[in-house]
N, C-alpha and C positions, 0 to 999 in steps of 0.2 A: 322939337323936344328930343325925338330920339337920334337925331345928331349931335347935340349937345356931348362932349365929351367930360366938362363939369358945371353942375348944376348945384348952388345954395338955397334950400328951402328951410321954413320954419313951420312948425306941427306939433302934432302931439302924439306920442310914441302910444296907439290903442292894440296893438298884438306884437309880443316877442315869443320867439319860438328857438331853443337852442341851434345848433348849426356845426356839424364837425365837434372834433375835438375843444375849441375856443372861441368859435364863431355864435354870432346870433345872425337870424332873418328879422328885419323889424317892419312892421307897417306900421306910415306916419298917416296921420290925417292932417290934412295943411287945407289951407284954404283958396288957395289958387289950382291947386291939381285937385285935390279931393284925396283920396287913398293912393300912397306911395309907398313899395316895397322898395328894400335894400338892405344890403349885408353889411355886418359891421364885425372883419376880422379880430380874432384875437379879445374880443372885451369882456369874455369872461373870464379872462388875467387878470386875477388881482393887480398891476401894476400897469393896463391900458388904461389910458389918459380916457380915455370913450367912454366907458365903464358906464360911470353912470346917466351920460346922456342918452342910451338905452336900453334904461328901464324904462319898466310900464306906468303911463303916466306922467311921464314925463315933459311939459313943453318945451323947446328947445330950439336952436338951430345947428344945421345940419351941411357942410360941406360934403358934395358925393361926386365920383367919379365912377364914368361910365366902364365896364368890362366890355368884354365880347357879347356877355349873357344877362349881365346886369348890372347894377348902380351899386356899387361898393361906400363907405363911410373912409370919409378922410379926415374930419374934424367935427365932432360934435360940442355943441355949448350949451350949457341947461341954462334956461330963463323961468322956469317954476318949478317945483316937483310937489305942488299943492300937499304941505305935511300932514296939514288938517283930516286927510281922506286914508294917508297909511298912518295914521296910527288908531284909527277905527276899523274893526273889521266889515262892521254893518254897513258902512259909507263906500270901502273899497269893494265890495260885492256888489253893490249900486253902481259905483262905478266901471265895475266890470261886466254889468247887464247892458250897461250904456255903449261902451267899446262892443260886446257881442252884437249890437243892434246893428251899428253902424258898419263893422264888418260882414254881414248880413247882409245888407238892403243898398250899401254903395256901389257904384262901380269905379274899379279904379282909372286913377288919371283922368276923373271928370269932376270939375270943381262942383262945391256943393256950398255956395259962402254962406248965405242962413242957417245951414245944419251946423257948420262950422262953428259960426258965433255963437247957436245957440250951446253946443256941447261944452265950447270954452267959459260961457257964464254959467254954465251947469256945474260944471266942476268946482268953478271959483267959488259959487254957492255954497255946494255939496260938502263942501271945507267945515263949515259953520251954519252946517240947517240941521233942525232940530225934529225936520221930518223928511229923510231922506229919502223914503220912500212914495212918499208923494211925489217928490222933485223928480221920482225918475219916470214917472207918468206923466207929468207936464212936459218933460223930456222928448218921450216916446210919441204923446199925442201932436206935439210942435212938430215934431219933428217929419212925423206921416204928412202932416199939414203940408209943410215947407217940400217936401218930397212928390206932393198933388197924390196921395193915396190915402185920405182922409174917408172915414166911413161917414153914410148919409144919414146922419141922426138928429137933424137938427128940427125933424119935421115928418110926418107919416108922409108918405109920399103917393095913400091914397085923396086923402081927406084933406090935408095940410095942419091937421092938429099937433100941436106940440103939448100937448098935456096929458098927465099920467104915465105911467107907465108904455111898455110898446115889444113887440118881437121883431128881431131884426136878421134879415136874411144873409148869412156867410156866402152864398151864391152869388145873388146881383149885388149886396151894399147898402140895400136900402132899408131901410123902419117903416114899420105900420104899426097904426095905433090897436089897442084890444078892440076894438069897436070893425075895424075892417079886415082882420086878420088873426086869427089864434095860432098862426104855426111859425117856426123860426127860432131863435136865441133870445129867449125872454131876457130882458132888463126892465130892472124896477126903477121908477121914477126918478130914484135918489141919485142911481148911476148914471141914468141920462144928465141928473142936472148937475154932477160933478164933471162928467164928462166935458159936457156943451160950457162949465163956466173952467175948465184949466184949457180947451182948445182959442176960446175968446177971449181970457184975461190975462195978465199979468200974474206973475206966479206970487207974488205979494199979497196981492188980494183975495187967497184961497184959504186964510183960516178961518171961514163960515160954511164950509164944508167939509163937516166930519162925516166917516164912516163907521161903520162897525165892521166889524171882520169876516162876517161871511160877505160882506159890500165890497171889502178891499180884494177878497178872492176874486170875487164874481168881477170886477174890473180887472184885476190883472191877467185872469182869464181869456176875456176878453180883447186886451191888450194883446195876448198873444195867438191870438185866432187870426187879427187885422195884420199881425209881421208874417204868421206861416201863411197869411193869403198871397205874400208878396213873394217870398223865398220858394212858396213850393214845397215845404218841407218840415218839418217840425223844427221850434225853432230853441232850442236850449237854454240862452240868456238867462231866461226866468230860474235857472235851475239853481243858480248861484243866490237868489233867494229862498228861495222853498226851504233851503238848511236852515234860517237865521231866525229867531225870534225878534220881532221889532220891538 
């Protein structure tokens, strides 16, 4: 790979960052590398032909040639720019929680084809779903899955009960039911059973699970207790909801 002097991938533009005077830095997410940086001179000239192939969100493909330091853009061609998603603000912040994850939690130039597929029929979704925020928790939860850093919730892990409510420990991973344990990150049943039915089903068959809104906090919450266990750090994503009213 890092002899390759030119390399063709196709991806999906999830970080642009200005660069010089005309320049951008873009990470692609593709499916055979995983997260690829590269420079794309010049394309914030109104009159580079590149332009729009990256923007954020974009899926596309990508001719690049290698520099001394780095992979430069020699021809970009857009193959979706999903409209569905900019011209909602709610969807593109969902979208953009979804890119800060994956920037996050990947490492580059290491394929990830499951997270891959899954982000691309997220998106195609996220176009035309009518609860976008749901879809970014099936998202997120898939996604930990496909990742092998899924929390132990399907079961107390003293007892083996799965019923009721449970406290789950941000330390080791695991749930205990109220009966063998009162200390840890309480979740109430409802969360457990939303949890346990968007990590096991098909994202179709989740509208028999409604929340109410202290339930949607307390899972996104928690959602983002299971990314800062991974990262190390506090993890931001969520922030770009926190402004929005659904």
């Amino acid at each position: 790979m890092q002899g390759d002097r030119s390399i063709r991938l196709s991806g999906i533009v999830i970080l642009v960052r200005d660069y010089k005077d005309a320049d951008r830095t873009v990470v692609l997410f593709t499916k055979e590398q995983g997260l690829f940086s590269f420079v794309a001179k010049g394309v914030r000239k109104l009159t580079s032909h590149n332009r729009s192939s990256t923007d954020l969100f974009i899926q596309g493909e990508y001719e690049l040639k290698r520099s001394k330091a780095y992979y430069i853009l020699s021809q970009g061609k857009v193959e979706n720019s999903f409209p569905g998603i900019r011209k909602d603000l709610d969807k593109l912040s969902v979208a953009m929680t979804m890119a800060a994850f994956l920037k996050e939690v990947l490492v580059e130039n290491m394929a990830q084809e499951r997270v891959f597929d899954l982000f691309l029929w997220s998106l195609t979704r996220l176009s035309s779903s009518k609860d976008p925020q749901m879809l970014l928790r099936y998202f997120i939860i898939k996604a930990l899955d496909f990742l092998g850093h899924s929390p132990d919730i399907m079961a107390c892990q003293h007892c083996g009960s799965a019923e009721g409510p449970g406290y789950y420990s941000l330390e080791d991973g695991h749930l205990s039911c109220t009966d063998c344990r009162k200390e840890g990150f309480y979740l109430e049943e409802k969360i457990l059973e939303v949890y346990r039915g968007l990590s096991a089903n098909d994202f179709s068959r989740l509208k028999s699970f409604p929340l109410s809104r202290s339930e949607e906090e307390k899972l996104d919450f928690f959602l983002e207790k299971q990314v800062e266990g991974i990262i190390e750090k506090r993890f931001t994503g969520f922030d770009y909801l926190k402004k929005l009213t659904f």
